[in-house]
N, C-alpha and C positions, 0 to 999 in steps of 0.2 A: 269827627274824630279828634281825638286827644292823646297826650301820653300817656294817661291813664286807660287807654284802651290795650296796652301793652301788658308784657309781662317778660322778666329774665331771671334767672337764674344767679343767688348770689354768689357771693364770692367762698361761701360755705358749702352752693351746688342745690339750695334751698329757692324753690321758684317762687317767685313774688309778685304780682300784682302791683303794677305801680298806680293800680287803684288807691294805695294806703297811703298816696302822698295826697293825692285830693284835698284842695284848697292850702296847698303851700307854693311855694315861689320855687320854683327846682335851676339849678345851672349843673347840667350834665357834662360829662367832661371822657374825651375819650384819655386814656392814660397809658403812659409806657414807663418804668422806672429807669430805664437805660440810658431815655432820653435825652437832650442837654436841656431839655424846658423842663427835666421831672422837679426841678425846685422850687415851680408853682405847687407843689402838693403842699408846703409851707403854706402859702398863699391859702390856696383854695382851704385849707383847714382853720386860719383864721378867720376866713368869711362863714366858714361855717358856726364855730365857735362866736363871732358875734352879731349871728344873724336866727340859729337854731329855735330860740325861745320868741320868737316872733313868724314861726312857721314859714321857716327855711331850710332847705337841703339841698347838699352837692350830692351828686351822682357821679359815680367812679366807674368806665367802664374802661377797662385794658383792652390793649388791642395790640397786636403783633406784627400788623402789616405794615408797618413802614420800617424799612431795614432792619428786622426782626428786633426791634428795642425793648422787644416784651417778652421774653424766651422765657421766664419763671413760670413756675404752675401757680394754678390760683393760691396755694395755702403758701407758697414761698411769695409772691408778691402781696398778700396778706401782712407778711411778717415785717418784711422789707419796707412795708411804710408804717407799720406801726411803730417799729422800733427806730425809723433813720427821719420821720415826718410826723410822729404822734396823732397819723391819720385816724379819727374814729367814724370818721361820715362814713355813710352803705358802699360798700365797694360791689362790684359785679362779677361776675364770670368774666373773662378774656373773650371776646367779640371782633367779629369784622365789623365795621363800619363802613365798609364801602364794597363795591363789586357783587357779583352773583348772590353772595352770600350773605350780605349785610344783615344783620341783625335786621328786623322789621322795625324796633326802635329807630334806630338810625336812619331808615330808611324816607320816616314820618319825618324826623328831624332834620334832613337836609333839603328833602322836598317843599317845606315849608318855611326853610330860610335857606336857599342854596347861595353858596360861596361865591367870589369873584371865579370868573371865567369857567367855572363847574361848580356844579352843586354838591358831585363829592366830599367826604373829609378828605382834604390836603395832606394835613400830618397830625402829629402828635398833639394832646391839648387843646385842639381846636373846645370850642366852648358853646354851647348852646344854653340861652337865660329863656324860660318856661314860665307864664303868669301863674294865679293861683286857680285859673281856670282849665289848663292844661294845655295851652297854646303857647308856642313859641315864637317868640317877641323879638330875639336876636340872635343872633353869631357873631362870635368872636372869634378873630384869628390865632392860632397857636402863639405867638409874640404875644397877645395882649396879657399883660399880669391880672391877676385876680384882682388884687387891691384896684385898677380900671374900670373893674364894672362895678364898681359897690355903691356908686351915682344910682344909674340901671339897678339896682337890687332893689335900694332904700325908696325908689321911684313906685316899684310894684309894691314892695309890702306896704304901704303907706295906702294905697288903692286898693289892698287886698281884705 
């Protein structure tokens, strides 16, 4: 199993295969705009921007379960980072990531790098880095900024 055995729905409502990232470097990222960490979407979008053209991508998944920080429908939180984070990476549908209902994504993803004292996502931001293999390499804690893992990025694309 990989992430590429997955599929979600975007941010559009258009379901996708995360078969089309095959053989990129992916750091998935659960997201909430409400959040006080939503100012890594800064962040995450510079790593994307200088890491894109060397077969890399962020993954935006929303999620509303942690003290409903994510109350926007998809096409309002769409807008909201476009316009407030000049977000362009693949945004997702709004998702659980954790409990009964976790996304199957997430489900792969925590399982295979499970958190300090639970393998849940904790909160908002938590950060998962994916080889260009489809296996996941690390987790990061909501605290860590993106500019943090860009060591870990340039480590895989350089072996990728």
């Amino acid at each position: 199993m990989s992430v590429y055995d997955y599929s979600a729905l975007t941010i559009k409502g258009e379901e996708v295969s995360l078969e089309q990232y095959k053989g990129n470097v992916l750091l998935i990222v659960n997201t909430a705009t409400n959040c006080g960490f939503a100012p890594q979407f800064d962040g995450l979008q510079e790593l994307y921007e200088s890491y894109k053209d060397q077969k890399f991508a962020v993954l935006g998944f929303p999620s509303n379960q942690f003290m409903n920080q994510e109350p926007r429908s998809e096409s309002e939180i769409e807008q909201h980072c476009r316009l407030n984070y000049g977000i362009d990476f693949p945004m997702f549908g709004k998702v659980d990531v954790k409990g009964p209902n976790a996304h199957p994504l997430f489900e792969y993803l925590t399982n295979n790098a499970p958190g300090v004292l639970t393998k849940q996502v904790k909160w908002n931001f938590t950060k998962f880095l994916v080889d260009a293999s489809g296996h996941v390499v690390n987790r990061y804690a909501p605290q860590t900024k993106p500019e943090q893992i860009k060591e870990d990025i340039e480590k895989l694309l350089s072996n990728a």
